[in-house]
Structure formats: structure tokens, C-alpha cells
C-alpha positions as CSV (number, residue, x, y, z in Angstrom):
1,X,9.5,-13.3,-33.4
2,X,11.5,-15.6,-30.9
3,X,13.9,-13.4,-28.8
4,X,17.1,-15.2,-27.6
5,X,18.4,-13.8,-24.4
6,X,22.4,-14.8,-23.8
7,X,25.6,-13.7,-22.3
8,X,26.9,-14.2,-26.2
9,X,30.5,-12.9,-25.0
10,X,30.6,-16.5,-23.5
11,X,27.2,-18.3,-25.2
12,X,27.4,-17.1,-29.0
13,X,27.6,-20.6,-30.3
14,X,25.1,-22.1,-28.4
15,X,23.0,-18.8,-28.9
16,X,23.2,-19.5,-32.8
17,X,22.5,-23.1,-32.8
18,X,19.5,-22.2,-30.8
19,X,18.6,-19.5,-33.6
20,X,19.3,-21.7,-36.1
21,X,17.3,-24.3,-34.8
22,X,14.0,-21.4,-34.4
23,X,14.3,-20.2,-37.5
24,X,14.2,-24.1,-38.8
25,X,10.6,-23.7,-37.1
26,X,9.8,-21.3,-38.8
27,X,10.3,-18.3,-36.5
28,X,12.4,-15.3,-36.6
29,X,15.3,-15.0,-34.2
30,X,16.7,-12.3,-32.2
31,X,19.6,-12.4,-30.1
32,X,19.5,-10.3,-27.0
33,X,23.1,-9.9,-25.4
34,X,23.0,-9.3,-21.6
35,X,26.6,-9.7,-21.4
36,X,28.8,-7.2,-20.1
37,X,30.2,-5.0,-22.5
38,X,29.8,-1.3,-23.4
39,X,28.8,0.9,-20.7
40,X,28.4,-2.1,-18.4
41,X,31.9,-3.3,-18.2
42,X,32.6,-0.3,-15.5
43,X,29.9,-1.8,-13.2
44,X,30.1,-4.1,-10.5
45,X,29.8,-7.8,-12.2
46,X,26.5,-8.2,-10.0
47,X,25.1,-4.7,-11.0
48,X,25.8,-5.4,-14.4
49,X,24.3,-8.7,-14.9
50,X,21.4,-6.9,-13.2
51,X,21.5,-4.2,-15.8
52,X,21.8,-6.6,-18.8
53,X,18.6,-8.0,-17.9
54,X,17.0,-5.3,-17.5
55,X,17.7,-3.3,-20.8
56,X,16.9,-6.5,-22.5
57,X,13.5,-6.7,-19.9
58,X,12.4,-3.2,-21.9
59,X,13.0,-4.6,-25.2
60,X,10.8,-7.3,-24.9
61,X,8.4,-5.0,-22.9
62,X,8.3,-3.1,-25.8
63,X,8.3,-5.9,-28.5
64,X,5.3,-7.9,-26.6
65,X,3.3,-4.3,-26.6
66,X,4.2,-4.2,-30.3
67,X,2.3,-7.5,-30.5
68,X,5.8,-8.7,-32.7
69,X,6.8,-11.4,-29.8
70,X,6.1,-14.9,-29.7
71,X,8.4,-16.1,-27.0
72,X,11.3,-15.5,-25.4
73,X,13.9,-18.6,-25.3
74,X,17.2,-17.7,-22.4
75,X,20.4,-19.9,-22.2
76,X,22.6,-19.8,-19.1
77,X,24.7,-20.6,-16.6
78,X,24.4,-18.7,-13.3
79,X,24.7,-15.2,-14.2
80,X,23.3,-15.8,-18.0
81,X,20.4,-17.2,-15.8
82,X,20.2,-14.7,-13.6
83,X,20.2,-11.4,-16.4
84,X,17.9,-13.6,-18.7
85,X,15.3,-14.2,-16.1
86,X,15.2,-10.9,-15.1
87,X,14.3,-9.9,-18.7
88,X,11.6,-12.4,-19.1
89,X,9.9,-12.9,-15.7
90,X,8.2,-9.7,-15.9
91,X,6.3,-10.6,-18.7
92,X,2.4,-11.5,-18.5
93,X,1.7,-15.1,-17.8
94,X,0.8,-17.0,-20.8
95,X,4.1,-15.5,-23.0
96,X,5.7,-18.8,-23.9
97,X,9.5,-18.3,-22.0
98,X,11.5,-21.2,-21.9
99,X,15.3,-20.9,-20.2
100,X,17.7,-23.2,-20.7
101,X,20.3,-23.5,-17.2
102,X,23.1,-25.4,-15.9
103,X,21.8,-24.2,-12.2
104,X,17.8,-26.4,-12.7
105,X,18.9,-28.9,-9.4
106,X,19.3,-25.4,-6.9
107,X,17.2,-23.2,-5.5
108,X,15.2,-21.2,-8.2
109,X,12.8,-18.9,-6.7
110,X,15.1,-16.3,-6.5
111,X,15.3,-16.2,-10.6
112,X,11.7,-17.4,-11.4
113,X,9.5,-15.5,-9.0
114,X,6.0,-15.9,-9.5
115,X,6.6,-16.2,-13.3
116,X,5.8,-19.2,-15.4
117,X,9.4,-19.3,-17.0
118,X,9.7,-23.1,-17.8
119,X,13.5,-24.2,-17.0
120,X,15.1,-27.4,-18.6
121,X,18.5,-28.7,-17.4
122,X,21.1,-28.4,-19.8
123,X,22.4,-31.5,-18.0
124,X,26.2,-30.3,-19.8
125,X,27.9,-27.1,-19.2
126,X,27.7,-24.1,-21.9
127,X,30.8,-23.8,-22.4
128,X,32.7,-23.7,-26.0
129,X,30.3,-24.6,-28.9
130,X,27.5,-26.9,-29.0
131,X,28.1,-30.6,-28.9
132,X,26.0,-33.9,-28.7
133,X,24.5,-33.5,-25.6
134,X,24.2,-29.7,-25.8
135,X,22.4,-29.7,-29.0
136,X,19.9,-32.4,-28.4
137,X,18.9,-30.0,-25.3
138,X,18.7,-26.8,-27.5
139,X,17.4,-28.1,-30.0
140,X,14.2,-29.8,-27.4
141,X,13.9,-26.1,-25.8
142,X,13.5,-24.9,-29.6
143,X,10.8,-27.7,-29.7
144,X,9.2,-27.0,-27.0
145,X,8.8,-23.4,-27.9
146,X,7.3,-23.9,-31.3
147,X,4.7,-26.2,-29.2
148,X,3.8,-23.3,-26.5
149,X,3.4,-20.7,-29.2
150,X,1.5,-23.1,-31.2
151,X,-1.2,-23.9,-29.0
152,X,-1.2,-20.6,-27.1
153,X,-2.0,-19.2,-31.1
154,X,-5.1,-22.2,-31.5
155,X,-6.3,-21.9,-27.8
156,X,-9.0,-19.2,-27.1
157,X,-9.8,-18.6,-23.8
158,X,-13.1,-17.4,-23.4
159,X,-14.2,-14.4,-20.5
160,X,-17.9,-14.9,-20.7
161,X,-18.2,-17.2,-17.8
162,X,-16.8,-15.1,-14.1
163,X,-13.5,-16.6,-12.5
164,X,-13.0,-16.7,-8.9
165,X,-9.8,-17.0,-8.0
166,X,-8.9,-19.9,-5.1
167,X,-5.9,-20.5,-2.8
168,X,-5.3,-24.2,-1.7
169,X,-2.8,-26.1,-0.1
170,X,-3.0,-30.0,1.0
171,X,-4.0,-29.5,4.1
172,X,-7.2,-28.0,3.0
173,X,-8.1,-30.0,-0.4
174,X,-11.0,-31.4,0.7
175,X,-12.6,-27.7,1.4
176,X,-11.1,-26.5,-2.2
177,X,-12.6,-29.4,-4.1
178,X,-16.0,-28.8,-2.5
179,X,-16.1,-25.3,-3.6
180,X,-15.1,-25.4,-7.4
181,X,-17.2,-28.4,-7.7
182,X,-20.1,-25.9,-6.2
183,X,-19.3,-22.7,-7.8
184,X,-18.9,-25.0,-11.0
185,X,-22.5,-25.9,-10.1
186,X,-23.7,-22.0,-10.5
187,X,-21.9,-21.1,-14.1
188,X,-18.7,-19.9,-11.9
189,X,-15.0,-21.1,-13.5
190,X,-12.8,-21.5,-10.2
191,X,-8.8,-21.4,-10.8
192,X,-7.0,-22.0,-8.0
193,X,-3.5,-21.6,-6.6
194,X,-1.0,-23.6,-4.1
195,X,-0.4,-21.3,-1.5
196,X,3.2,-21.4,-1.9
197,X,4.7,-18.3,-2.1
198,X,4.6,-18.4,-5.8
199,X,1.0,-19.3,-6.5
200,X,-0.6,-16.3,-3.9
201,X,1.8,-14.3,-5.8
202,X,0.9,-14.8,-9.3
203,X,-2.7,-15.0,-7.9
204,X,-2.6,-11.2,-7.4
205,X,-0.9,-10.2,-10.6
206,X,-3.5,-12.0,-12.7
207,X,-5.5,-9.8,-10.3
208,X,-4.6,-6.8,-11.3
209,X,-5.0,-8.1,-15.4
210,X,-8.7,-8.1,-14.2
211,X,-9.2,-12.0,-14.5
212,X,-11.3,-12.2,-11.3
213,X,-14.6,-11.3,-10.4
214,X,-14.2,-11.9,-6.4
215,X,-11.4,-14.4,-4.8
216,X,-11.9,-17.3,-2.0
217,X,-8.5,-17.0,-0.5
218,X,-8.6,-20.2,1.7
219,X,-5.4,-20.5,2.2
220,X,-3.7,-17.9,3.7
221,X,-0.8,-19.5,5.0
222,X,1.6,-17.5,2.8
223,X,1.0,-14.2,4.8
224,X,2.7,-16.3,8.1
225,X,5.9,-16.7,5.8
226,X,5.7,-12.7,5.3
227,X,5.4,-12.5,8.8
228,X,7.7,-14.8,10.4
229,X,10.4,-14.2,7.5
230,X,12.0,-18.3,7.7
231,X,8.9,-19.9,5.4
232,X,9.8,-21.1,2.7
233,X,6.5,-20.8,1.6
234,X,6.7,-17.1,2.2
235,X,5.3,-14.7,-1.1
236,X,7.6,-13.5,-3.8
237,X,6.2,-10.4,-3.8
238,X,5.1,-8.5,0.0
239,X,2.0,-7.7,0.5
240,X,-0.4,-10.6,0.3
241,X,-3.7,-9.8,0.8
242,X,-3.9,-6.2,-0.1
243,X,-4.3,-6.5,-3.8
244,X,-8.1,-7.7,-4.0
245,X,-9.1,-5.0,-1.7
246,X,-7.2,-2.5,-3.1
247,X,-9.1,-3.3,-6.1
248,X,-12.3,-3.9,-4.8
249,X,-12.7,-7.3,-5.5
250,X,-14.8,-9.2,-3.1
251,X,-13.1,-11.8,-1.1
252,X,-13.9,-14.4,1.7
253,X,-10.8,-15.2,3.7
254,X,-10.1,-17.6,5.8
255,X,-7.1,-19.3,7.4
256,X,-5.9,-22.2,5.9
257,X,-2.4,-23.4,6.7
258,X,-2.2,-20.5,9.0
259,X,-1.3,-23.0,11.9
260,X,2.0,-24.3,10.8
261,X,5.3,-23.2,9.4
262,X,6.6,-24.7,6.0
263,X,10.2,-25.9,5.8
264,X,12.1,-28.5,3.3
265,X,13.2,-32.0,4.6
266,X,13.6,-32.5,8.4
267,X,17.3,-31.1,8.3
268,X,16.6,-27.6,7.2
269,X,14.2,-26.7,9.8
270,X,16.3,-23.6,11.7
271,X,17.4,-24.9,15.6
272,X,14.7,-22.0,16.5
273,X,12.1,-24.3,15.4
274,X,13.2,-27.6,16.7
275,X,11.7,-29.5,19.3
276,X,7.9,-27.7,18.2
277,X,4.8,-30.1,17.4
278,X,6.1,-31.8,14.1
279,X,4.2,-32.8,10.8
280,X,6.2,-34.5,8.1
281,X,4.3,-34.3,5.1
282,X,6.6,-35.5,2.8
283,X,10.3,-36.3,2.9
284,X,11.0,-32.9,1.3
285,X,8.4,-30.9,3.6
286,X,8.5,-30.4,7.0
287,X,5.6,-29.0,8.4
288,X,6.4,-26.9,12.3
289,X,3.3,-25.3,14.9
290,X,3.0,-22.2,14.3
291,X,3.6,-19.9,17.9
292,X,1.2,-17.8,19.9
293,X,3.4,-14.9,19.5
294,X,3.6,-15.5,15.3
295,X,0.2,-15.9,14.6
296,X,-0.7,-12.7,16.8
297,X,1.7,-10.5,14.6
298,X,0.3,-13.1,11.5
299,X,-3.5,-11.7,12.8
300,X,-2.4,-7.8,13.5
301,X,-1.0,-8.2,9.6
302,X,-4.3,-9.6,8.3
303,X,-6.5,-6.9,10.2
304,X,-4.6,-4.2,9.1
305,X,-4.8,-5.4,5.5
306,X,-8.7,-6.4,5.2
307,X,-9.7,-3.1,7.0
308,X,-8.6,-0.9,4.2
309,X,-10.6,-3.3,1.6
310,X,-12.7,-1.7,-0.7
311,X,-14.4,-4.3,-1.8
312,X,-16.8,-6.4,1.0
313,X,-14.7,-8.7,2.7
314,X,-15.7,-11.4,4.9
315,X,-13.6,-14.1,7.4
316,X,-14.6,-17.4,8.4
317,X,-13.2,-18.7,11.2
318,X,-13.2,-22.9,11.6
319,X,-12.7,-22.8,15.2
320,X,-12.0,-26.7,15.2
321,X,-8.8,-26.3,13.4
322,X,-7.6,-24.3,10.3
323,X,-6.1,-27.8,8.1
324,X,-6.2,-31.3,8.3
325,X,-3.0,-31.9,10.3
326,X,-4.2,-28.9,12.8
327,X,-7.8,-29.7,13.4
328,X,-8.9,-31.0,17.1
329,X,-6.8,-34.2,17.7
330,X,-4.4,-33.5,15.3
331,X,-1.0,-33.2,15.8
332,X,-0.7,-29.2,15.0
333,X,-3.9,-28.6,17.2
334,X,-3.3,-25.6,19.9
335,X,-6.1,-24.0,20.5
336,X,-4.5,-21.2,22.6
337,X,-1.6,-20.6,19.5
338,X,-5.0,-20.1,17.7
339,X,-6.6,-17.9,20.0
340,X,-4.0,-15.3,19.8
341,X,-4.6,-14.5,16.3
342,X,-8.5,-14.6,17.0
343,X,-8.2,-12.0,19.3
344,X,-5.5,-9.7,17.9
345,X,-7.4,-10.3,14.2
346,X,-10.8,-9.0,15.8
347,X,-9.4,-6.4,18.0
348,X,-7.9,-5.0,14.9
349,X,-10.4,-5.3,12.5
350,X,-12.8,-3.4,15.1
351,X,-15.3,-0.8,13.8
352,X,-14.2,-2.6,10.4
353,X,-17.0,-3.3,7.7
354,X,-15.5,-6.7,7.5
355,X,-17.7,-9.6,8.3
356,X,-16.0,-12.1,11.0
357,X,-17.7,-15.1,11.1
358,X,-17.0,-18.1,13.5
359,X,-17.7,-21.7,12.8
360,X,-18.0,-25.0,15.1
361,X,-16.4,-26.4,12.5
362,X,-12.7,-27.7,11.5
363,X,-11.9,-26.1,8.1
364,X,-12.3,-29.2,5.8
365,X,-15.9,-29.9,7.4
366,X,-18.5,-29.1,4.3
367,X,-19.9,-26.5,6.5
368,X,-17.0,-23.7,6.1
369,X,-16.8,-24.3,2.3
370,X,-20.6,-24.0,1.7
371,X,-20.3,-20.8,3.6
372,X,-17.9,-19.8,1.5
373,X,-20.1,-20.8,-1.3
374,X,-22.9,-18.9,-0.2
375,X,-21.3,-15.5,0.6
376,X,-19.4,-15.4,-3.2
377,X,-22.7,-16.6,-5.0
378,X,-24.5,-13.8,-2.7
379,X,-21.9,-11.4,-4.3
380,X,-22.1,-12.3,-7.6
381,X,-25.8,-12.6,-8.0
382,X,-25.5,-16.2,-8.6
């Protein structure tokens, strides 16, 4: 079954070609309406759209653990986009959900998440019955689910080999590459995630699925946005960094992309953080120093997060720089911004079974990934 999640108070035709078009697939329809009606036209329109998505959210909660859905297709503008990714973004990762919206070009991390819901423009408003350009688009999202459910059906994914779970950014590729390729090297399948909000985030839910036998989380930089609060690279969920040790998965840790704050193109970085060391890294990211006073509160976070581990946890340290752009000589180094994290991190992580260990080494230098290396094939008997 392929449920269809619309407002159809204003969608029903598109919501019915978009059936149609399914069941020409060969899959059943069903038609989910978030729209507000019933007990939800007292609400506030806000509170209601938020309630539309979830009632539908607990059917397909309760289809999926029925084993009777296939995928979930949504249609919107921007409140049938809001209620229909709330009912679908809770759903495992893997669950084909595809959602059609008129809002693709804006901001979408507020309606995604950490979720992999995959959005196509409807380039044309939905708005009173299908036509040309509307239907080619439904009719391509219809597509396009019959292909996820397809070869999620003929793909097997096999669990006989260990994951270890990997967070990378740019700045720190060269480290990341040198690990999978190593880990590869000892029967070890590495999947690693951009640390950008989204990926440390989906990270820890396929955590808690069990996916993971220990996690290299090199790049941390996503528990500065949680800190500072203006990152836009800053996790969907809180938390970071408390679900491996709250499940006792081992993890080495280090601090990639913990020197700099993450903004869009040069004109969105707040006047608070104008005028700081600057790294443009592409025309729509803008890369800012992170502050003394930020990465001390950043390193009183992480201590009091990798102290209640229960799983054995170990930092490494690259005292030559923590990413490409803020190694020595580069032009994000400041080594006293840096010390004040060292020396709140250690102060809290004091009487902590937590091994800290400190390297001569920038974070990129083959040394601080082989460590790295070495402590999870310790772990894992490899």
C-alpha cells in the first residue's frame, strides 16, 4: 500500500490523479486527509495542521508495523507540507517518502528534520485540478516511488560485517577517507555522515535501530551549533553526543570543525559575527572563528556528556588545528580560542574513565586518523 497524505479539502484532484497514477503501478492507494475538518476546525489553523499530521503520523505508524506500507507519497503547499511531513518524517529511514511542494526553493529543515523525505518542486501551484505541468510532476513523483519501493524490495542489506558509524565535514576529509579506507582494510563497513545538523542527527537515530557497533565521531562541529544557538549547522534534534554513551557504544571523539561557526553566503552571517577571522568556503557557506568564550561552554557541554558514557570513550586532541582551514597557519588558527575548550573539556571530564589523548598533530595529519584506527579496531577485536 502507497498512502497519499493531502489537505484534500483544497488538493482532492491532484490527490486522485496522484492515486490514479499509483494504482497504474500497480500499488494500492490511500488517501490520508490532514485537512482541517471535524474536530479540527475549532483549533487554531497552526495547531490543527499540526494535529492533521499527526493523526495521520499514527496511521502510518501503525500501517508500517502492520508491514502493509510501501511508501508514503505527500502533496502540498505550505501547510499541506507542513501536516504531511510531520506524518511521514518519523518514519524509519529507508521507508520510501516522497513529497511533492510548492515551498522546495525555502528553507526546509524545519519540515524535513533528519528524515530522508525526498522533496520535488511542483514548479506550479496546487491549486484547482491537475493540468499539464502539474501532472507531468505527479505523475514523476508516482515514478519515482514505484522505483524506491522497487529496489528497496530487491536490495538486501546484509548485517554480518560490523558498521561503525563516521562524522565528516570538508574540513576534515582527508582524516575520514583514511579511516574507512583502513577499517575497510580490517572487515569493518564505515558509513559516514556530514556533520550538518542533519546527518549527526540521523546518525544517532540509526543508533538507537542498533546499526552500529562503536562510532568515530570526528566531526563534532554540530554540538558548537547546539551551543551557540546561530549555526546553521546546529542538530535537529538536542543532544548530540549523548546517544552512543547512553547506549554503550564505544566511541572515539574528536573535534573536527569545532573551531569555526557555519553560516550561508557572506550576507547572512549575524552583525555579532562580523569582523571575526573569515573562511568562505563556498559562495553559499560562510565559515566564522569560533570564540574563546563559545568553545569553553562548547567543551563544558562535551565533558558533561562523555562522562556519563557507558560505553569506553576516548578523545583525541590534534593540538595543531582541529580542520584544514584552522590548522597552524591557517586562517581559523587561534590557539588560545582552542585552549579554552582544552582546559574546560579536561577540567570537566576529571576523575572521568574517558581517555583524553593529545596529539602534535593537525587533525588531517595520518597520525590522528590511525589513532583513531587503532583504538576502534582495539575495541572491536579487529
Amino acid at each position: 500500500m502507497v498512502a497519499i497524505v493531502a489537505t484534500l479539502d483544497t488538493k482532492e484532484p491532484e490527490a486522485t490523479f496522484l492515486a490514479e497514477a499509483v494504482a497504474a503501478r500497480g500499488y494500492e492507494p490511500r488517501l490520508l486527509d490532514v485537512s482541517i475538518r471535524g474536530s479540527r476546525a475549532s483549533m487554531r489553523r497552526d495547531e490543527a495542521m499540526a494535529a492533521g499530521g499527526a493523526e495521520a503520523a499514527r496511521i502510518l505508524d501503525g500501517l508500517y508495523r502492520q508491514r502493509a506500507l510501501a511508501g508514503v507519497l505527500g502533496i502540498g503547499g505550505n501547510q499541506g507540507t507542513a501536516a504531511a511531513a510531520i506524518a511521514m518524517r518519523d518514519l524509519p529511514i529507508g521507508v520510501p517518502k516522497v513529497l511533492v511542494s510548492t515551498i522546495v526553493s525555502g528553507n526546509l529543515r524545519p519540515y524535513i528534520g533528519a528524515s530522508d523525505i525526498v522533496m520535488i518542486p511542483a514548479v506550479g501551484d496546487l491549486l484547482g485540478g491537475t493540468n499539464r505541468l502539474t501532472r507531468a510532476v505527479l505523475a514523476q513523483a508516482a515514478a519515482i516511488m514505484a522505483a524506491m519501493i522497487d529496489s528497496r524490495a530487491a536490495g538486501t542489506v546484509s548485517t554480518a560485517t560490523p558498521a561503525v558509524a563516521l562524522t565528516a565535514l570538508g574540513n576534515v576529509e582527508p582524516a575520514a577517507r583514511r579511516i574507512i579506507q583502513a577499517l575497510g582494510q580490517s572487515g569493518l563497513e564505515v558509513i559516514p555522515f556530514h556533520a550538518s545538523g542533519a546527518g549527526g542527527t540521523a546518525m544517532e537515530a540509526l543508533m538507537e535501530t542498533g546499526m552500529f557497533a562503536a562510532v568515530a565521531d570526528l566531526a563534532t562541529h554540530e554540538l558548537l551549533g547546539e551551543v551557540v544557538g546561530d549555526d546553521i549547522y546546529a542538530p535537529v534534534r538536542p543532544g548530540r553526543l549523548t546517544v552512543a554513551g547512553r547506549l554503550g557504544i564505544p566511541q572515539v571523539v574528536a573535534p573536527g570543525g569545532l573551531d569555526f561557526l557555519v553560516f550561508g553566503p557572506p550576507d547572512s552571517v549575524p552583525p555579532a559575527y562580523r569582523g571575526r577571522a573569515t573562511h568562505r568556503h563556498n559562495p553559499y557557506n560562510t565559515n566564522i572563528r569560533a570564540s574563546a568564550d563559545e568553545l569553553r561552554r562548547a567543551g563544558e557541554t562535551m565533558a558533561r556528556r562523555l562522562r556519563e558514557a557507558r560505553g569506553p570513550v576516548a578523545f583525541i586532541d590534534p593540538l595543531e588545528g582541529w580542520s584544514q582551514v584552522g590548522r597552524r597557519g591557517g586562517p581559523l588558527w587561534d590557539a588560545s580560542a582552542n585552549e579554552a575548550f582544552r582546559i574546560a573539556l579536561r577540567e570537566g571530564l576529571r576523575d572521568a574513565p574517558v581517555q583524553y589523548i593529545a596529539m602534535e598533530a593537525a587533525i588531517n595529519d595520518p597520525p590522528v586518523a590511525d589513532q583513531v584506527v587503532q583504538l576502534l579496531r582495539q575495541w572491536l577485536g579487529r
